[in-house]
Every structure is written in structure tokens, then in C-alpha cells.
C-alpha positions in Angstrom: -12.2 24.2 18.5 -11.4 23.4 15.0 -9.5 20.2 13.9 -6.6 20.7 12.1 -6.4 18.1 8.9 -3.1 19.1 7.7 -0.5 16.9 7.2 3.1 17.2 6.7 4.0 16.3 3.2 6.2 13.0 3.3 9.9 13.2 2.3 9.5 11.2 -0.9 6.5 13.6 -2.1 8.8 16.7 -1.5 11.4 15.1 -3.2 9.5 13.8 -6.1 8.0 17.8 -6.2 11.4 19.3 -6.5 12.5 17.0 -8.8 9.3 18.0 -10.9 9.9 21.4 -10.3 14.3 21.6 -11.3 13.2 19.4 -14.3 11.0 22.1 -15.7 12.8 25.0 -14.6 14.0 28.1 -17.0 17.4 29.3 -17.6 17.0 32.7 -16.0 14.6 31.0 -12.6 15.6 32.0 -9.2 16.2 29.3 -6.2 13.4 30.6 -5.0 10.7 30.6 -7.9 11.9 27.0 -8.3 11.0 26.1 -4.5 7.8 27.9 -4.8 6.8 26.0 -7.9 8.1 23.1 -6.1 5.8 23.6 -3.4 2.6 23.9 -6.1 3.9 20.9 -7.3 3.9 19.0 -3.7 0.4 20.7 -3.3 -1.2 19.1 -6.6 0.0 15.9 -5.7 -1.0 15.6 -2.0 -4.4 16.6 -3.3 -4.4 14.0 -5.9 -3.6 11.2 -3.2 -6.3 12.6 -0.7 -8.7 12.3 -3.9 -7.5 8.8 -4.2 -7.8 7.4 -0.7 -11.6 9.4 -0.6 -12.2 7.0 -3.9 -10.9 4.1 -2.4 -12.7 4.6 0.9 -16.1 5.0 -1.0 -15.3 2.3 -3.2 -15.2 0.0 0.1 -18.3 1.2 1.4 -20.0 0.3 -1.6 -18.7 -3.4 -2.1 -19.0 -3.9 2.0 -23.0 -2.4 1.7 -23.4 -5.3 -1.8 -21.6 -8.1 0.6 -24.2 -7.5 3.1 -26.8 -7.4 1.2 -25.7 -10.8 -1.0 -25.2 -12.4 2.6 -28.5 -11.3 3.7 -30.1 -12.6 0.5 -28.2 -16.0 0.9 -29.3 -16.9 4.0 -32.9 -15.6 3.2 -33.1 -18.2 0.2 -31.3 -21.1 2.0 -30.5 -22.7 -0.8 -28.0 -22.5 -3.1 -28.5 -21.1 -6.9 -27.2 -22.5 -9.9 -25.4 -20.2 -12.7 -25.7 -22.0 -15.7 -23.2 -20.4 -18.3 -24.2 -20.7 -21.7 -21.6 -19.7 -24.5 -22.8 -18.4 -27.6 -21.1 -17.6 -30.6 -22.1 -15.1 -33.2 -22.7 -16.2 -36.9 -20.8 -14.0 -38.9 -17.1 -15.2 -38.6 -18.7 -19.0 -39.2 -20.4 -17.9 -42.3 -17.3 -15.6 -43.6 -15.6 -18.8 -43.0 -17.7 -21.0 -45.1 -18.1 -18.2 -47.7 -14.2 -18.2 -48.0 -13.4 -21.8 -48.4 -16.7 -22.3 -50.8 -14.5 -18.9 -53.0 -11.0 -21.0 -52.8 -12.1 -24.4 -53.6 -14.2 -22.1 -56.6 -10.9 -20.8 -57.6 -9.0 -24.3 -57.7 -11.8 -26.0 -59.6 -12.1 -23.2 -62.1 
């Protein structure tokens, strides 16, 4: 027996579809070209959600498979490591800095 996957489009997606679809529609469109565009329309977007919930599911899979492996890591080491954060700043802006108040006081002495 084959499983059957499809699901009936929610209320809010066929609505949103239509509107799509009467929003873009041609002076001279039939009722019924309109609710078969409508229907494209309903079609792209289900799509685009499944695509978005595969992404999401993969996306926990990978950060659940790192947790693990961080835990197992932390309890291997049993102790605790120490991030030290050093900030460094580049030397350019300080020396354009410098350069411009040597060229000002330069200016006002001159």
C-alpha cells in the first residue's frame, strides 16, 4: 500500500492564493483561468512551506548531533575551559586619526 502525503491546503493559504491570483488577473480572464491560476498559486506556496519545514527539520538535526557531541566532549574533559576574549583593533583609523589632527593643528599654526 502506498501512503498518501497530501494534505489539504489550509483556508488562509487558499485565501492568500486567490488573492494573489485576482490581484494579477487580466481584463478579459475568465472565473475559471483565475481559479486555475489560483490554484498554481496555492501549489507554489505549499511547496515553499514543505521546503521550509524540510530546512528547519535538518537544521535541528544538525545542532541536536553538535549538542551531543559538545556534551560528550564536556564531560570527557571534566573540567571547565576558559575563553579568553581578546579585542584588537586595527591601526588604520588610529593613524588617519593622528594624521588628521597633526594636518589641522598644521593648518592653525600656519
Amino acid at each position: 500500500m502506498t501512503k498518501n502525503n497530501y494534505q489539504k491546503p489550509s483556508q488562509q493559504t487558499q485565501e492568500e492564493a486567490l488573492k494573489i491570483a485576482r490581484g494579477t488577473q487580466r481584463p478579459a480572464q475568465t472565473k475559471e483561468q483565475t481559479r486555475l491560476i489560483a490554484q498554481g498559486i496555492q501549489k507554489g506556496i505549499d511547496l515553499y512551506k514543505k521546503q521550509q519545514k524540510e530546512k528547519a527539520r535538518d537544521l535541528n538535526r544538525k545542532l541536536k548531533k553538535i549538542s551531543n557531541k559538545k556534551e560528550q566532549s564536556t564531560e570527557l574533559d571534566g573540567h571547565e575551559i576558559q575563553l579568553e576574549i581578546v579585542y584588537r583593533q586595527h591601526w588604520l583609523p588610529w593613524l588617519l586619526l593622528t594624521l588628521t589632527w597633526l594636518a589641522i593643528g598644521i593648518y592653525f599654526l600656519f
